[in-house]
KOLLUM-344208 format. One record per residue (C-alpha): residue number from 1; residue in three letters; x, y, z. Coordinates in pm, 1 decimal. Each point is the difference from the previous one (the first is absolute). Last residue first. Layout:
n/res/xx/yy/zz
NUM/ala/X/Y/Z
...
% end
This chain:
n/res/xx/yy/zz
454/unk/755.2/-57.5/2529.9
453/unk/-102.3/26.4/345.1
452/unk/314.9/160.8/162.4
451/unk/30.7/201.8/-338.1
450/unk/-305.7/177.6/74.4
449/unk/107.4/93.6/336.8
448/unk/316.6/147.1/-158.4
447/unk/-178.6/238.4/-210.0
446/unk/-288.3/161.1/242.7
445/unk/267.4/-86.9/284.1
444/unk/-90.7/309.1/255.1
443/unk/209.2/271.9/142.2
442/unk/59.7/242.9/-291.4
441/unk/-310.7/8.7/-185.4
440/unk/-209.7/-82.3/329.7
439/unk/123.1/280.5/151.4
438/unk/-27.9/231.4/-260.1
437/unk/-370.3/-99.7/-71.9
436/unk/-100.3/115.0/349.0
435/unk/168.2/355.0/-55.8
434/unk/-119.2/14.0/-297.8
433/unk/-388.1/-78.9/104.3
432/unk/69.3/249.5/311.9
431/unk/55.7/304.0/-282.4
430/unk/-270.4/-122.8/-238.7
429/unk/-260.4/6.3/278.5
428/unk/114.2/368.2/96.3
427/unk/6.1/143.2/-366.1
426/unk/-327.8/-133.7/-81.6
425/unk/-216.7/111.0/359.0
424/unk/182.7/351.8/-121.6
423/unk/-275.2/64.2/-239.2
422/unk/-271.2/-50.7/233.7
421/unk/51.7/282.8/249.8
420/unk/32.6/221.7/-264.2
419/unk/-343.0/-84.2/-55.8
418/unk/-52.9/188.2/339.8
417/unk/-325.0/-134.3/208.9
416/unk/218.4/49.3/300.7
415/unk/51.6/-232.8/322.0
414/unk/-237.3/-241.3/-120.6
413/unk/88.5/-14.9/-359.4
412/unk/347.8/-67.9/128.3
411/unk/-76.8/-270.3/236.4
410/unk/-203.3/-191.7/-307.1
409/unk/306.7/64.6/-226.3
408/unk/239.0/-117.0/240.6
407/unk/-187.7/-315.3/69.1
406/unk/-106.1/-36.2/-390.1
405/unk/395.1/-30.3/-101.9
404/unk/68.6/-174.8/352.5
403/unk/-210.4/-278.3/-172.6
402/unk/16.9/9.1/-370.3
401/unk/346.6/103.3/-116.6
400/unk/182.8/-120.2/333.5
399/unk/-176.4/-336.9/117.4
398/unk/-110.3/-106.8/-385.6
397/unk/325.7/155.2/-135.3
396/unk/229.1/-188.4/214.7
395/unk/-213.1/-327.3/24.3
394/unk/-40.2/-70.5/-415.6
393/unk/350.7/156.1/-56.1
392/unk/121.3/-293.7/216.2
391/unk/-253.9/-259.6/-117.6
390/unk/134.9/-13.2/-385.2
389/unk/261.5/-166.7/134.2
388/unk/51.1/-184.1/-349.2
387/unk/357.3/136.4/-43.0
386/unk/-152.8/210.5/-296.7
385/unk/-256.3/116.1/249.7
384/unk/207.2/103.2/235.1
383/unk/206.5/204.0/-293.1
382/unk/-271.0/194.3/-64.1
381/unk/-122.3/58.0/336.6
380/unk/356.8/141.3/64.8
379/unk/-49.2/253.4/-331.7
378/unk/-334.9/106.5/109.8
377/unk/153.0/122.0/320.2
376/unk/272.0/176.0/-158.2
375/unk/-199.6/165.2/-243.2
374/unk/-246.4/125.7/212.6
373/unk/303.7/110.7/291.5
372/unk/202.2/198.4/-406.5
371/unk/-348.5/158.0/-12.4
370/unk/-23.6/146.5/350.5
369/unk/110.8/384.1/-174.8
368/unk/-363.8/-2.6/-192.4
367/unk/-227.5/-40.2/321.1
366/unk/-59.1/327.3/109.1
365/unk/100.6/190.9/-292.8
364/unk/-276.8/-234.5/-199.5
363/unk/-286.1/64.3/268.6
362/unk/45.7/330.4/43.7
361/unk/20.0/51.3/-418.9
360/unk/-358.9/-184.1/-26.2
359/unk/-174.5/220.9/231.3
358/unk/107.0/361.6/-127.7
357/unk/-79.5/-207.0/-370.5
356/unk/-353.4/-74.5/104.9
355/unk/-31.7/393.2/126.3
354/unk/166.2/167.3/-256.4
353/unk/-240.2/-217.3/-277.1
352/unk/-316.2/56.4/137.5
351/unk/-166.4/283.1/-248.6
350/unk/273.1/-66.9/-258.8
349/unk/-113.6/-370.4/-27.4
348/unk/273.3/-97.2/-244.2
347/unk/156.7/-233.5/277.8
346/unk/262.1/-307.5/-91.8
345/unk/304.9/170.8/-71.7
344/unk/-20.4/217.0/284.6
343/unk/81.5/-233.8/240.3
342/unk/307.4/-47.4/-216.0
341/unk/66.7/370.9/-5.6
340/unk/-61.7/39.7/346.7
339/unk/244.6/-237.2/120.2
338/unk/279.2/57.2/-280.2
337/unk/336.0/42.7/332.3
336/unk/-209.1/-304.6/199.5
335/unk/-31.4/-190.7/-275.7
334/unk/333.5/31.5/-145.3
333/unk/185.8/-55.6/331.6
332/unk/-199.3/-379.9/74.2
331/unk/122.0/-41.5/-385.0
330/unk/351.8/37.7/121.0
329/unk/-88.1/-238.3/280.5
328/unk/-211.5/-261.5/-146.9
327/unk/294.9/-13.9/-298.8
326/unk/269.5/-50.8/248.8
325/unk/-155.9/-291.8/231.5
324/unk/-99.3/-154.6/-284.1
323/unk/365.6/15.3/-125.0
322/unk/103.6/-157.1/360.7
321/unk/-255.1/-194.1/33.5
320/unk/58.6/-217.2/-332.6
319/unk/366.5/-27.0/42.8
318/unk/-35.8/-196.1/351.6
317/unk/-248.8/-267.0/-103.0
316/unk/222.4/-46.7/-320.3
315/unk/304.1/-88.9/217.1
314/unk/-188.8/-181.1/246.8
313/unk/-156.4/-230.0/-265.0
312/unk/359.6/-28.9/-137.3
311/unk/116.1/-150.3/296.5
310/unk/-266.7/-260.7/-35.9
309/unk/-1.4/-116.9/-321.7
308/unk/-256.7/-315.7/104.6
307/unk/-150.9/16.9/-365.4
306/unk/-350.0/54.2/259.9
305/unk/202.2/223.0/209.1
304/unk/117.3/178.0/-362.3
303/unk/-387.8/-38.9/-173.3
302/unk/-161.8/173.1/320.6
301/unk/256.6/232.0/84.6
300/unk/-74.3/138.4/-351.1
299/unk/-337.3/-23.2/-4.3
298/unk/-26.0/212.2/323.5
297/unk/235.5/243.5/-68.7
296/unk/-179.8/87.4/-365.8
295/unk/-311.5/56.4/204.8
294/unk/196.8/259.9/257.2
293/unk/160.0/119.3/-246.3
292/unk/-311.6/110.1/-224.7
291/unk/-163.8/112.8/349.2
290/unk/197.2/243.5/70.7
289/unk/88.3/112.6/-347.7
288/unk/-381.5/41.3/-40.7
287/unk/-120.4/128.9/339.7
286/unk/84.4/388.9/-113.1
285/unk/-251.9/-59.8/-253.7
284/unk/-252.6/-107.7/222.7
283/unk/40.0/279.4/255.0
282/unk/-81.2/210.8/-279.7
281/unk/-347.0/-156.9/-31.5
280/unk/-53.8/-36.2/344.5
279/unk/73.1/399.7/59.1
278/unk/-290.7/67.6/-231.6
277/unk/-209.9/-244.5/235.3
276/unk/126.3/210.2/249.7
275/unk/-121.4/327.1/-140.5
274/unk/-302.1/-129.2/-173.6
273/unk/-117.4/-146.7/399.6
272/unk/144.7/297.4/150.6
271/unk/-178.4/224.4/-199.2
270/unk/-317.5/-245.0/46.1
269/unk/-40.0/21.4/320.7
268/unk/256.2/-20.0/325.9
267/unk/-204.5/-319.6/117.4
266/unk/50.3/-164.7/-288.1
265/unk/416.6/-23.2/67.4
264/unk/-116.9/-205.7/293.7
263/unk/-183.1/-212.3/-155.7
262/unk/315.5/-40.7/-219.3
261/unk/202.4/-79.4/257.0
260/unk/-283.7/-249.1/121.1
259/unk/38.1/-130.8/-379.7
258/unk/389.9/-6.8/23.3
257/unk/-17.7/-243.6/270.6
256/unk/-243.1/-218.8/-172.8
255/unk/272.7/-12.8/-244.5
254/unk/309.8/-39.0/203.8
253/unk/-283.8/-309.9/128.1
252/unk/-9.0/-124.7/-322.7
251/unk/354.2/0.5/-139.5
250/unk/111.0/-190.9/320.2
249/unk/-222.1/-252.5/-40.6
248/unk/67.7/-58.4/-355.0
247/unk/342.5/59.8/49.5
246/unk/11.4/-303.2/264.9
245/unk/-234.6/-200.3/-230.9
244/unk/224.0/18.6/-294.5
243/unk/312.6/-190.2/108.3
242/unk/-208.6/-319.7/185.1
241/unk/-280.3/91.2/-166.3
240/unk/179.6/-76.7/-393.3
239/unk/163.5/-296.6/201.4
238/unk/-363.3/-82.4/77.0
237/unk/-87.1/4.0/-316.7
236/unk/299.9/-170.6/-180.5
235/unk/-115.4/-300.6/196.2
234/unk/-338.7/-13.9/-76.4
233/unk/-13.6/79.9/-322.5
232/unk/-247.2/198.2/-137.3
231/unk/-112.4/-26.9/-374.3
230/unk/76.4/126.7/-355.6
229/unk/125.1/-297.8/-122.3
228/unk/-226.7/-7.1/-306.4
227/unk/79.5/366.3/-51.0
226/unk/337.9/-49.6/-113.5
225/unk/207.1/300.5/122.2
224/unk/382.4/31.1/-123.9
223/unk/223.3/117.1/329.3
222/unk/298.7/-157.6/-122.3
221/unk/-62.8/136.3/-341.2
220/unk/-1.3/-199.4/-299.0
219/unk/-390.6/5.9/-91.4
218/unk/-174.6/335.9/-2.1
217/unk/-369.7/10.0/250.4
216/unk/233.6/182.3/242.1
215/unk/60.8/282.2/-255.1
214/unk/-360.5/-1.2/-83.8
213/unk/-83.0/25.9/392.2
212/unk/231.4/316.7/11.5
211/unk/-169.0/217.8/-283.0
210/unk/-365.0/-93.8/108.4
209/unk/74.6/94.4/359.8
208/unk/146.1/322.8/-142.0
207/unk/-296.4/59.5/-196.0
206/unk/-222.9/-67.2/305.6
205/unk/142.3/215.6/168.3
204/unk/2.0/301.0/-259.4
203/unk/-424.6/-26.0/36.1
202/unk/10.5/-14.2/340.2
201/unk/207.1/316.9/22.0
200/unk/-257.5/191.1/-253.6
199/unk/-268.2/-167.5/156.0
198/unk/118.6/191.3/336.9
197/unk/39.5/326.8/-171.5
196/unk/-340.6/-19.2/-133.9
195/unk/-129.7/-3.9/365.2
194/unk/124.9/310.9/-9.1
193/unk/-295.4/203.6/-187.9
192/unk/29.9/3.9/-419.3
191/unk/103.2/296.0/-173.6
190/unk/50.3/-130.5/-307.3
189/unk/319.9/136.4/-91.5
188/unk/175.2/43.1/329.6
187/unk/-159.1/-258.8/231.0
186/unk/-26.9/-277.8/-277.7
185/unk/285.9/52.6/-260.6
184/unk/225.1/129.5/249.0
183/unk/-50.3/-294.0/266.5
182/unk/-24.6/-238.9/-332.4
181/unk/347.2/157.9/-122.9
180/unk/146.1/-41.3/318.1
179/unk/-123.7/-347.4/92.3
178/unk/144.3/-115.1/-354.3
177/unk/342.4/166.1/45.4
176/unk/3.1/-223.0/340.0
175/unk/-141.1/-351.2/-167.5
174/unk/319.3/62.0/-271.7
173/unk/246.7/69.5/229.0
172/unk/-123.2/-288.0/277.0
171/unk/35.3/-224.5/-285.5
170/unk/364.8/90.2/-68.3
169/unk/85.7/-1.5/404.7
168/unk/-143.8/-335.7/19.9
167/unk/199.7/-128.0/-324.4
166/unk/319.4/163.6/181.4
165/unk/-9.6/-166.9/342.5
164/unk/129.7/-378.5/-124.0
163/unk/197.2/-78.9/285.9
162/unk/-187.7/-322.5/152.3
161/unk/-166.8/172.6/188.7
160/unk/-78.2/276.8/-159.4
159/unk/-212.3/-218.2/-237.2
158/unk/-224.2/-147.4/287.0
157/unk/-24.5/333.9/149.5
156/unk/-169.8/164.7/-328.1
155/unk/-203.5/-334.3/-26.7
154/unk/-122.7/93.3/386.0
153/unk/-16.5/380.0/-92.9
152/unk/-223.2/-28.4/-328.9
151/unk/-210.2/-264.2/177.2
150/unk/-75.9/267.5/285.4
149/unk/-77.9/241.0/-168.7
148/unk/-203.8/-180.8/-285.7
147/unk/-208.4/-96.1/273.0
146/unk/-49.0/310.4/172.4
145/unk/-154.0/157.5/-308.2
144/unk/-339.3/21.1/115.1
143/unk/182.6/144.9/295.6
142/unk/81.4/314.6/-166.2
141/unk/-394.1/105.7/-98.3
140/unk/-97.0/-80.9/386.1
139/unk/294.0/250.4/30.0
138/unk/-86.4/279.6/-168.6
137/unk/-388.7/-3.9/55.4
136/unk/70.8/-63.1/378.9
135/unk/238.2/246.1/39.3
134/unk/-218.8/311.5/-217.7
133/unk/-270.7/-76.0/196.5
132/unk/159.5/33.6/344.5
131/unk/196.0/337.7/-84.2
130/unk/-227.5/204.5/104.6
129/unk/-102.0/-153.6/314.6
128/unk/376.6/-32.6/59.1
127/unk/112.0/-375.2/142.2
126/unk/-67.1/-111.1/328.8
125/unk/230.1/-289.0/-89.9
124/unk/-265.5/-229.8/158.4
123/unk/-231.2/157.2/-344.9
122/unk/210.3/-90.9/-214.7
121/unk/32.9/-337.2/116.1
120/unk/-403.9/-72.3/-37.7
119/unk/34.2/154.9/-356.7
118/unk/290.9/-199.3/-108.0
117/unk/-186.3/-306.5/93.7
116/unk/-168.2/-150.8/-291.8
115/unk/246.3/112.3/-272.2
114/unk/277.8/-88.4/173.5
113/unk/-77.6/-358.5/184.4
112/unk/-145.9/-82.1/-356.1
111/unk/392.2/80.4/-203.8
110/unk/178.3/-111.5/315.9
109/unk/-131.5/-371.7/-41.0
108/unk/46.8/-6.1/-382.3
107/unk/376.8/85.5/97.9
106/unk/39.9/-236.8/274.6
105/unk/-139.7/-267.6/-233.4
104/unk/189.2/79.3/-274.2
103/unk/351.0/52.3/149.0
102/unk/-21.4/-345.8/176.4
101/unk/-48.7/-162.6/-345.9
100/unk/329.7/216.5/-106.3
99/unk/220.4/-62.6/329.8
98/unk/-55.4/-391.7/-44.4
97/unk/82.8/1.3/-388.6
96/unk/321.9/185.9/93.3
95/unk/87.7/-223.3/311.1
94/unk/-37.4/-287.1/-230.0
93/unk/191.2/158.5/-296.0
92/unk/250.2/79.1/235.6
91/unk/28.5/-334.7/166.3
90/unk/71.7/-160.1/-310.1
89/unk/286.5/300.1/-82.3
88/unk/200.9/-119.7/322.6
87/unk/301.2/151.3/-152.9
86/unk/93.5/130.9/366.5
85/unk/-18.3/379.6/-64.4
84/unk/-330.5/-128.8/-154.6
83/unk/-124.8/-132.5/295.3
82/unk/85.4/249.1/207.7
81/unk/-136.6/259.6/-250.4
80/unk/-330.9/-178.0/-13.5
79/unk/-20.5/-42.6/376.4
78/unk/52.9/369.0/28.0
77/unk/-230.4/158.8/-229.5
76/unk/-274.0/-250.8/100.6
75/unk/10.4/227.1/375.9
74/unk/3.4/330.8/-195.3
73/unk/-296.4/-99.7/-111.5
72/unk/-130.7/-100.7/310.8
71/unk/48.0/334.0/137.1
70/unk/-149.4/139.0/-315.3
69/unk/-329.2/-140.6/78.9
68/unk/-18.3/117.0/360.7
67/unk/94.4/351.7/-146.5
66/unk/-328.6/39.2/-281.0
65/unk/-240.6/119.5/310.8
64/unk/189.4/193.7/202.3
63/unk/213.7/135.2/-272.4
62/unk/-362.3/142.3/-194.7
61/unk/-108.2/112.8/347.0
60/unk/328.7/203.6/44.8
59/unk/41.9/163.9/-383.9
58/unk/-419.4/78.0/9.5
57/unk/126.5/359.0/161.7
56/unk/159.1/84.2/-376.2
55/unk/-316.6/-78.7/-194.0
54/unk/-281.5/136.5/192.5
53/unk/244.8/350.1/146.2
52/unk/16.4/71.5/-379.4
51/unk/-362.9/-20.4/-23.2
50/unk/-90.3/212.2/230.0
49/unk/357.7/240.9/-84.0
48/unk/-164.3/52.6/-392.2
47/unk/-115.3/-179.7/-299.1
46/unk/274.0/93.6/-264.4
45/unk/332.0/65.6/129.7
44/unk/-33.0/-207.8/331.5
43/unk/-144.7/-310.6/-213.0
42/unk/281.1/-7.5/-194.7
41/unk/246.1/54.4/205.4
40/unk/-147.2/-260.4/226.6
39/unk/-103.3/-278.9/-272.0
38/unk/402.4/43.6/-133.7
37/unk/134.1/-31.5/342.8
36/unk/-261.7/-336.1/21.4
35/unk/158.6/-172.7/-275.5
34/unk/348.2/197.7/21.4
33/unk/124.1/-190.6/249.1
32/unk/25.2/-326.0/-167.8
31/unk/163.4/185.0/-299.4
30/unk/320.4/118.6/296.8
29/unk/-79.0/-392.4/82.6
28/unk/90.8/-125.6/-324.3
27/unk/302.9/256.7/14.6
26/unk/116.5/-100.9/344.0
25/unk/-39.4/-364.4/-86.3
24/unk/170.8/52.7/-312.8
23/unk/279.2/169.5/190.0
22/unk/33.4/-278.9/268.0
21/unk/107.7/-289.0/-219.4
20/unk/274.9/175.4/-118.7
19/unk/84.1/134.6/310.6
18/unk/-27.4/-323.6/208.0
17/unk/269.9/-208.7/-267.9
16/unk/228.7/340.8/-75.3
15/unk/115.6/11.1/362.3
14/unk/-47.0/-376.2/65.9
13/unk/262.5/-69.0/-282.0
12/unk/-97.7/-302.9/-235.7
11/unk/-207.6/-279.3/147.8
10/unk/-230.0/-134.6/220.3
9/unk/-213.4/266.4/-109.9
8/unk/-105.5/-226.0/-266.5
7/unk/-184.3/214.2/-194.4
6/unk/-364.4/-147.2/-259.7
5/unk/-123.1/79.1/-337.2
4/unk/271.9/-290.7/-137.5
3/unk/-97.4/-253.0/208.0
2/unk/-88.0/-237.2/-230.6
1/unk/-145.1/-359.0/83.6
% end
């Protein structure tokens, strides 16, 4: 079977190995990113800050509900790259045909849990009166499409896994230009309301579904798809849980976490509402190299403990922090220095505007100079997951992230009803998560430990 679509990070100069691989992630996702930037600008510019504050406040509810699935996702990714960094390629096609059938059912089951309860959810977010139409519109619209979401990302994580990150980053081109051009062609031509944004995003999901699952459908690959296997195994499931479930979990409840911050958020009105949600959307971009390394350190720990190159695991793991570590920072010192133009960016309500961008530029100086502790962190979890300790990240983040994350924000609120108050909950979790990641990076046996039970 050919392998010729696929990286062996086993091999070849770590440096170059993780950066290669990392810049089409970063690109893919910089096209990832601008599905819902694109519905936002859009949307701001044309139908106003109600509407604006509909689209870019859905960003928490639509991560509650979509993160469980990506956990496990995330979980496949790494017994397929284990496998494969061992030339297992049998159990790779099983573990690929497992992760697929599983992808279907969790993503027809997230497509009726939407639509049916987004309203009910909405309304425990104590979301803006005038906003509440425009939300549940927009994103009952966006979960029709929750399937093709979440079976473009699963066969999108099958192919990264075993190296092959370019073909996902060319179909995520071609399914962003279309979500564009639909959001124009809609919203600014035809002067359709904002749910249109969300069948415009639906719409481009389903073509890059489409676009992936003929790939897999091509003979020769080592991940080739032949629908009459299409079924769950029972042992590649629950090592798909046993990796997966832990980021699942973890995913869900960071989440639910960032609904009651959300909430929160509400409470200010809908300035604060558009002007955070604005702030989401940059914050997004900012994520990218962060999270590109951090996915490109996972695979590649992942193939090297599973090719049992152990010293070079640790060499790679070390690289990859360092320049993410770099990049958060310097563009940590461009947000903070362009805050009001890139707050800006997004409102075209003159009325509003000043005050939605006053909002949104507190909330990026605040927290723009913690970057380099958000990249760290993410980093760590990265490479715990590549070791298969995909429970370490899972604990830290759940008990720091999620729990003294809502304490101190639930104190705060208390104390002073100051969104201010609220911004810095990100900065201080992110600064005891590094700290509590540094320890276990340096003290613990995350490579050695592995080799023990090789």
């Amino acid at each position: 079977m050919s392998t010729s679509v696929t990286m062996r990070m086993t091999e070849g100069r770590p440096e170059r190995v993780i950066v290669s691989f990392a810049l089409p992630i970063f690109i893919s996702q910089l096209f990832q990113q601008l599905y819902n930037t694109a519905d936002a600008w859009i949307v701001g510019h044309f139908l106003g800050t109600e509407d604006l504050a509909a689209v870019t406040s859905s960003g928490s509810l639509v991560f509650l509900l979509v993160s469980f699935f990506f956990g496990t996702s995330m979980g496949a990714g790494v017994v397929i790259s284990r496998y494969f960094g061992a030339g297992r390629l049998d159990k790779v096609s099983r573990a690929v045909h497992t992760n697929v059938a599983l992808s279907l059912i969790l993503g027809l089951a997230l497509t009726a849990f939407g639509v049916l309860f987004t309203p009910t959810i909405l309304g425990w977010m104590k979301t803006d009166p005038d906003v509440m139409d425009s939300a549940v519109s927009y994103l009952r619209y966006y979960f029709a499409g929750a399937l093709a979401m979440i079976m473009y990302n699963s066969l999108k994580g099958v192919m990264s896994a075993v190296g092959d990150s370019r073909r996902p980053l060319y179909y995520l081109i071609i399914s962003a230009l279309t979500n564009i051009f639909l959001d124009w062609l809609f919203i600014g031509v035809l002067k359709k309301g904002v749910a249109w944004a969300a069948i415009a995003t639906t719409i481009s999901q389903l073509l890059s579904a489409i676009l992936c699952l003929v790939q897999f459908l091509k003979k020769g690959t080592v991940y080739t798809l032949a629908l009459k296997k299409l079924r769950i195994h029972g042992d590649m499931l629950r090592e798909i849980l046993r990796y997966g479930l832990p980021s699942g979990v973890q995913n869900s409840v960071i989440a639910m976490a960032n609904v009651l911050v959300q909430t929160n958020i509400n409470t200010f009105g809908k300035y604060a509402m558009a002007a955070c949600g604005s702030y989401s959307k940059v914050e997004g971009f900012v994520f990218l190299p962060i999270m590109s390394f951090s996915m490109a350190l996972t695979t590649y720990i992942s193939q090297n403990l599973g090719g049992r190159e152990y010293e070079r695991a640790k060499k790679g793991a070390a690289f990859g922090i360092l320049v993410s570590l770099i990049m958060a920072e310097l563009i940590g010192l461009a947000t903070f220095l362009l805050a009001d133009k890139l707050i800006g960016f997004f409102n075209n309500d003159s009325e509003n505007a000043a005050r939605v961008i006053e909002i949104g530029a507190q909330q990026c100086r605040i927290e723009a100079f913690f970057y380099c502790l958000l990249s760290f962190s993410h980093c760590v979890a990265g490479i715990c997951r590549g070791a298969g300790k995909a429970t370490v990240p899972m604990v830290v983040m759940l008990t720091v992230w999620c729990v003294l994350r809502i304490v101190y924000i639930t104190v705060a609120m208390r104390i002073s009803h100051d969104i201010r108050l609220l911004f810095t909950a990100y900065p201080l979790t992110w600064t005891i998560s590094s700290a509590i990641f540094l320890i276990y990076y340096l003290k613990s046996d995350w490579v050695h430990g592995f080799e023990r039970k090789a």
